[in-house]
ZAMARGU-4260 file (C-alpha; in steps of 0.2 Angstrom, whole numbers, plus 5000, padded with zeros to 4 digits):
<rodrens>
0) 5190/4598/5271 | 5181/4614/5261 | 5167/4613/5252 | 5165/4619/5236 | 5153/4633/5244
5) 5167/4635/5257 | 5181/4639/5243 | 5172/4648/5232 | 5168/4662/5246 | 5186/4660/5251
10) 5192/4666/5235 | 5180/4681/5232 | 5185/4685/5252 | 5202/4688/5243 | 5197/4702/5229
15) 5201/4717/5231 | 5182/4723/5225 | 5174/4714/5239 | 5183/4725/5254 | 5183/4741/5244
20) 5164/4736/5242 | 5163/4733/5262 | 5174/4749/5265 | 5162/4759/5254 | 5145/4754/5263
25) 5151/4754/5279 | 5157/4774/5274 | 5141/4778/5268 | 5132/4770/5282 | 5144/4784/5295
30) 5140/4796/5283 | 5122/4795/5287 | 5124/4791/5304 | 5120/4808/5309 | 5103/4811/5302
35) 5097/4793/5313 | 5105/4800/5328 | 5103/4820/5327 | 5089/4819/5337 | 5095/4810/5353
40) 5109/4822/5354 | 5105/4837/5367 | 5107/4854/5358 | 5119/4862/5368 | 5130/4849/5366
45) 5134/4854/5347 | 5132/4874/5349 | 5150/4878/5346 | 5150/4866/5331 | 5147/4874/5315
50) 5145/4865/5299 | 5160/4876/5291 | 5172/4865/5305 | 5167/4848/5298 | 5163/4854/5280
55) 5182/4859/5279 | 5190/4844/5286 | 5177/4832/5274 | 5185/4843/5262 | 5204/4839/5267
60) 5199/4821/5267 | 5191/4819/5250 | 5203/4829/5240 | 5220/4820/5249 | 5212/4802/5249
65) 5209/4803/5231 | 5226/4809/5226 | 5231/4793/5240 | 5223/4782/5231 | 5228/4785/5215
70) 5245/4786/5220 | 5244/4771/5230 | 5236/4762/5215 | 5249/4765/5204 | 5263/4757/5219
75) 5251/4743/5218 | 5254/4742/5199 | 5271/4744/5198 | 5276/4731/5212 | 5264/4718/5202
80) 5275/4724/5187 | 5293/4722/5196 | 5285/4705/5203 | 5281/4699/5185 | 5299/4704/5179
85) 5312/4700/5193 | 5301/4687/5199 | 5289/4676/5192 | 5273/4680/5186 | 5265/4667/5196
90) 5268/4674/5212 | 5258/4690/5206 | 5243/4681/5213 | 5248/4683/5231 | 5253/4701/5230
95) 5234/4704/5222 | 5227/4694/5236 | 5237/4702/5250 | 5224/4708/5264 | 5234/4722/5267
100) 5235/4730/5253 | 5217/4728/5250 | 5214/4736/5267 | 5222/4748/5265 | 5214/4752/5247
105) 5198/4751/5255 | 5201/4763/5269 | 5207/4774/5257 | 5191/4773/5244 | 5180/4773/5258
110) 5187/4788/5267 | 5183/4796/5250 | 5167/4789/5249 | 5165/4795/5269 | 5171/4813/5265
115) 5159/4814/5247 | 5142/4808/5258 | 5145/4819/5271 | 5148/4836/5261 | 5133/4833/5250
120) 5122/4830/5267 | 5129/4845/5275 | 5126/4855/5259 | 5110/4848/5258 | 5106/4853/5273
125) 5099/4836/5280 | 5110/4839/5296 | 5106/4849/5315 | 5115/4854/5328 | 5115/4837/5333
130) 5120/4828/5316 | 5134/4840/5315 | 5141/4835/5331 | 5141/4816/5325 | 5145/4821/5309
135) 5162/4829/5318 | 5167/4816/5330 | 5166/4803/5316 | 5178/4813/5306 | 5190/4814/5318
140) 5190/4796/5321 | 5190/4793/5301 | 5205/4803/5303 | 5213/4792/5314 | 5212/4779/5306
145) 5220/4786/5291 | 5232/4790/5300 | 5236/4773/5307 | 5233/4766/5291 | 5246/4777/5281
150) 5258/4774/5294 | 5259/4754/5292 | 5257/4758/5273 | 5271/4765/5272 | 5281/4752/5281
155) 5273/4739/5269 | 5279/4750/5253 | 5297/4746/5259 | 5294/4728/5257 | 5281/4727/5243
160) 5289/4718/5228 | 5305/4712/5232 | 5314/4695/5228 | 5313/4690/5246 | 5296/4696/5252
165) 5288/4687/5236 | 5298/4672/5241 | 5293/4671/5256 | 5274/4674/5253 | 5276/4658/5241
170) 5284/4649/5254 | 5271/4653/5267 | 5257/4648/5255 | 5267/4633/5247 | 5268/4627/5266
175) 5250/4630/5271 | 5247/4620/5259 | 5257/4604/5261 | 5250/4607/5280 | 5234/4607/5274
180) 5237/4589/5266 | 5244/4583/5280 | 5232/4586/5289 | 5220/4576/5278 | 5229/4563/5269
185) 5222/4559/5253 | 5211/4574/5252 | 5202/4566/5268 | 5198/4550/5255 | 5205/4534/5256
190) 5223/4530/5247 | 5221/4526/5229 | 5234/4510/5227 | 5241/4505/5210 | 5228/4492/5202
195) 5215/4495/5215 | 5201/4504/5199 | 5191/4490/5196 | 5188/4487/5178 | 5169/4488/5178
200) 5172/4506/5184 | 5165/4519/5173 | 5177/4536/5167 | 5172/4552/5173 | 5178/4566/5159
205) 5177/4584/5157 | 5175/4595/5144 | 5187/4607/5150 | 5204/4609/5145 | 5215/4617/5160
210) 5222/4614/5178 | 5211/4604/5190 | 5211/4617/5206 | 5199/4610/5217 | 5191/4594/5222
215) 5175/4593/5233 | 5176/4576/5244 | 5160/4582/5251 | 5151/4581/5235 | 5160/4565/5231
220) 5154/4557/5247 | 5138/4565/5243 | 5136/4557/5226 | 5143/4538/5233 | 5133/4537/5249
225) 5117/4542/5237 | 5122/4531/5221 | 5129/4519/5234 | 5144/4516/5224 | 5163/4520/5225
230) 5173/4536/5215 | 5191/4531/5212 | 5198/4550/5209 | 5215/4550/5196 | 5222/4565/5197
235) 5228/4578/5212 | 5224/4596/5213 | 5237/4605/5198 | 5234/4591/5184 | 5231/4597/5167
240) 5214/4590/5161 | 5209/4590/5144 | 5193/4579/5138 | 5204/4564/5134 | 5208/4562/5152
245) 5198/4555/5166 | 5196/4566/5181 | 5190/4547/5191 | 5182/4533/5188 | 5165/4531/5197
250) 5154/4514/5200 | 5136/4514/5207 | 5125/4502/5216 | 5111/4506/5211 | 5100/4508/5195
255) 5094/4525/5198 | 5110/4533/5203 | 5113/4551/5202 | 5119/4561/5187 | 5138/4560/5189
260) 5147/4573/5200 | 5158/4585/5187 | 5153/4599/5197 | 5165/4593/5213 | 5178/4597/5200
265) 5185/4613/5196 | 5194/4615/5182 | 5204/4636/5178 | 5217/4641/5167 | 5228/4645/5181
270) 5234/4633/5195 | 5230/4638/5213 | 5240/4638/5229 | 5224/4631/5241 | 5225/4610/5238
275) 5243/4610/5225 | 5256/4608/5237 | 5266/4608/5221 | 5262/4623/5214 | 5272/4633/5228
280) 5288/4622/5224 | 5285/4625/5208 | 5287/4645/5209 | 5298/4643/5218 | 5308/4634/5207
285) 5305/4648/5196 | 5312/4661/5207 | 5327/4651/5207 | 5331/4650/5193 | 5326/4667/5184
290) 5339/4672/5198 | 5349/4660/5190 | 5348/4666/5172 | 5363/4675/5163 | 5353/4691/5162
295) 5351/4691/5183 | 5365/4683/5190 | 5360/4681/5205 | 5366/4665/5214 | 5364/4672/5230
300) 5342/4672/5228 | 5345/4654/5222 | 5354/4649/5237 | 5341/4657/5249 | 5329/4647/5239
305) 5334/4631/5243 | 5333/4634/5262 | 5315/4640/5261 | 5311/4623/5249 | 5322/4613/5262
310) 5308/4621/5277 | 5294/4617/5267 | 5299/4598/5262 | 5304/4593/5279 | 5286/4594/5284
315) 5286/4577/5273 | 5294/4568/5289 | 5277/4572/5296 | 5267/4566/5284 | 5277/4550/5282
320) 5270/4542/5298 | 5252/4549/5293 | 5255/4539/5274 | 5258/4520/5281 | 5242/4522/5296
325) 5227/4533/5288 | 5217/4528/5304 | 5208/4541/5312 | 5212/4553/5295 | 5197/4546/5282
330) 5182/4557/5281 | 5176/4550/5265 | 5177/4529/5265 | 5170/4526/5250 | 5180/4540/5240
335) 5198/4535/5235 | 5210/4547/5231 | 5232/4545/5225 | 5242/4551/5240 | 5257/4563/5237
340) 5272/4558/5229 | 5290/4563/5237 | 5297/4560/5221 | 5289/4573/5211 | 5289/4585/5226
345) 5308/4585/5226 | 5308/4586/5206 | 5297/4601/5207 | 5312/4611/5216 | 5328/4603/5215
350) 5329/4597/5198 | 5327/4613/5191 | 5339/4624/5201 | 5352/4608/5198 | 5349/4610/5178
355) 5352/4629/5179 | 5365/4631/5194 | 5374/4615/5185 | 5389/4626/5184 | 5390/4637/5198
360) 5399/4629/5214 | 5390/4641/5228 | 5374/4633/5221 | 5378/4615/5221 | 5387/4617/5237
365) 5371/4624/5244 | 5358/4611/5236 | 5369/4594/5240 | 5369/4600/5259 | 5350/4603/5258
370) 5348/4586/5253 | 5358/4579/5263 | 5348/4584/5277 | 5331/4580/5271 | 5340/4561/5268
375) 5341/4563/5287 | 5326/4567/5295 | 5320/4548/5297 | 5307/4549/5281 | 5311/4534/5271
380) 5302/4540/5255 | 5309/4557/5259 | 5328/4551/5260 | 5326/4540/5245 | 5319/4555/5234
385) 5334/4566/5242 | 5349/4554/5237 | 5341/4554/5219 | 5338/4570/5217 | 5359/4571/5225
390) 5364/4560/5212 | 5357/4568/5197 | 5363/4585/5201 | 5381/4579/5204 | 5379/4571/5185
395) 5374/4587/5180 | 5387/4598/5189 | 5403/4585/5186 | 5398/4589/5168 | 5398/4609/5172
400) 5409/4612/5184 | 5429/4613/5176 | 5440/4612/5191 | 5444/4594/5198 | 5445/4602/5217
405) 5428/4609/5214 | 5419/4591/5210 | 5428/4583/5224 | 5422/4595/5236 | 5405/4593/5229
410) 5407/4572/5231 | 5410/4575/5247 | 5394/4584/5251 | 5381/4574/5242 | 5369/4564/5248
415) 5374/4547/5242
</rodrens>
């Protein structure tokens, strides 16, 4: 499992400041290359390199890479925008956090940066024969890159921003992480079972109001191991905490126990995809149905929608296995932690495209099939959270649907 440490690095690895940042002192560093290695570089090597050759294509490159940027800047923006409005604005977090759009950002700004550096040296006159010849043969392979770097951009501008490419980077991340938890039932801790808090067991609050996005076992099993004591945790990854509402409960074994550990906590305004399984269900729920609404109509994303949720839920028959025998799968003994419910999983996703699709016969069609075959994939947990989800979207669409023929049909597919 990640550390606090560990996840906090990870998410500032994901801005886009930190690789322009990289980009830009790496350029600098090139750019300066020449005055380092001028002197090990014979002078007849350089005599038919003048500094008007590399001036004029440091020039090229600053002027175009500026106007690239800019104009790349404003792609950027206007996917995020189109994102927000035909998608769902909580998918805008993984269009920022895509790593090749922030590569390609950063080759741009630090080509600029390159091309600035090394027409002020020149001009500066800071350069020999030698530097000049540096200074040229890392030009040319500065504008190689670009040029490799504009090629796959504009392949990924074809793609930026769509319904489907969003869709599928939420399902990728939604399935990460349910993988993830898979992996390490219960956070790594052991299962938290109805009853088991013992009512001597002290609440831990927070003063936060927001959505729990990370838990630290380590800290946890940390804090347990030095208070020699036992945390119960309450609630998952996505929860909304307020003060009122206890994040654990924690006992210790010995007087001089520790302070508390709210810091293995994390609470944000905004839910993350890293340890909420749920929040990528949840989106794309949302995807489903915006493309559900009357101002979209758009049955057909909602229908490609339940496949990618029916991919992503059948990991559960995985998991089931994993929830009845934990051995070999606890990291942290003394640190008990609720497991993953199937129920709410399933709400997440089908219960809302049921409500919206209710009337459409393409869409029910489509959803009672996918549940049909989660209820078969040998996950008892997982079939019994399919057939109630089948039932209570055939409630809803016998209500909706107006022809007899159509509700029979749908009978006949459900999930009973």
């Amino acid at each position: 499992m990640l550390s606090r440490w560990q996840w906090i690095m990870r998410r500032i690895g994901r801005s886009l400041r930190l690789r322009v940042i990289l980009f830009s002192i790496a350029a600098i560093a090139t750019g300066l290359a020449g005055l380092v290695l001028d002197e090990f570089i014979p002078s007849d090597w350089s005599a038919h390199i003048g500094s008007g050759a590399v001036s004029s294509l440091l020039e090229i490159i600053a002027t175009s890479m500026l106007a690239v940027t800019t104009f790349s800047l404003n792609i950027m923006t206007g996917a995020l925008g189109t994102a927000t409005s035909n998608v769902t604005p909580r998918a805008t977090r993984l269009l920022i956090e895509d790593s090749t759009s922030q590569t390609v950002l950063g080759t741009f700004i630090g080509s600029f940066i390159y091309a600035v550096v090394g027409i002020i040296a020149l001009n500066a006159g800071l350069y020999g024969n030698g530097g000049r010849l540096v200074q040229f043969a890392v030009t040319l392979a500065v504008i190689g890159v670009i040029v490799v770097t504009l090629i796959s951009w504009i392949d990924y501008l074809t793609r930026i921003g769509r319904v489907s490419d969003t869709a599928a980077r939420v399902e990728t991340a939604a399935a990460k992480a349910l993988r993830d938890r898979i992996s390490h039932p219960c956070l790594g801790g052991r299962p938290l079972r109805p009853g088991a808090i013992p009512s001597d067991a002290r609440p831990l609050m927070t003063p936060e109001t927001g959505y729990l996005t990370f838990i630290d076992m380590e800290a946890l099993s940390t804090w347990t191991k030095n208070a020699e004591g036992t945390v119960w945790v309450t609630q998952l990854p996505g929860a909304f905490m307020d003060p009122t509402k206890p994040l654990a409960y924690l006992r210790a074994g010995k007087e001089d126990a520790p302070d508390d550990p709210l810091d293995a906590f994390s609470v944000d305004a905004n839910r993350t995809y890293d340890q909420d399984p749920r929040f990528g269900l949840c989106v794309l729920a949302e995807i489903a149905s915006r493309a559900l609404s009357p101002a979209v109509n758009d049955p057909g994303t909602a229908i490609e929608v339940i496949g990618r949720v029916q991919r992503i839920l059948s990991l559960w028959a995985e998991y089931e296995p994993r929830k009845q025998d934990h051995d070999g799968e606890i990291e942290f003994d003394d640190v008990f932690v609720p497991p993953l419910d199937c129920d709410d999983l399933l709400d997440d996703t089908y219960a809302p495209i049921s409500r919206d699709g209710a009337g459409l016969i393409e869409v029910q069609l489509r959803l009672q099939k996918s549940l049909a075959t989660l209820s078969r994939l040998g996950s008892p947990a997982l079939a019994s959270a399919a057939r109630r989800q089948s039932r209570h979207a055939l409630q809803r669409a016998n209500a909706a649907l107006g022809l007899e023929h159509e509700r029979e049909r749908l009978a006949q597919a459900a999930a009973l």
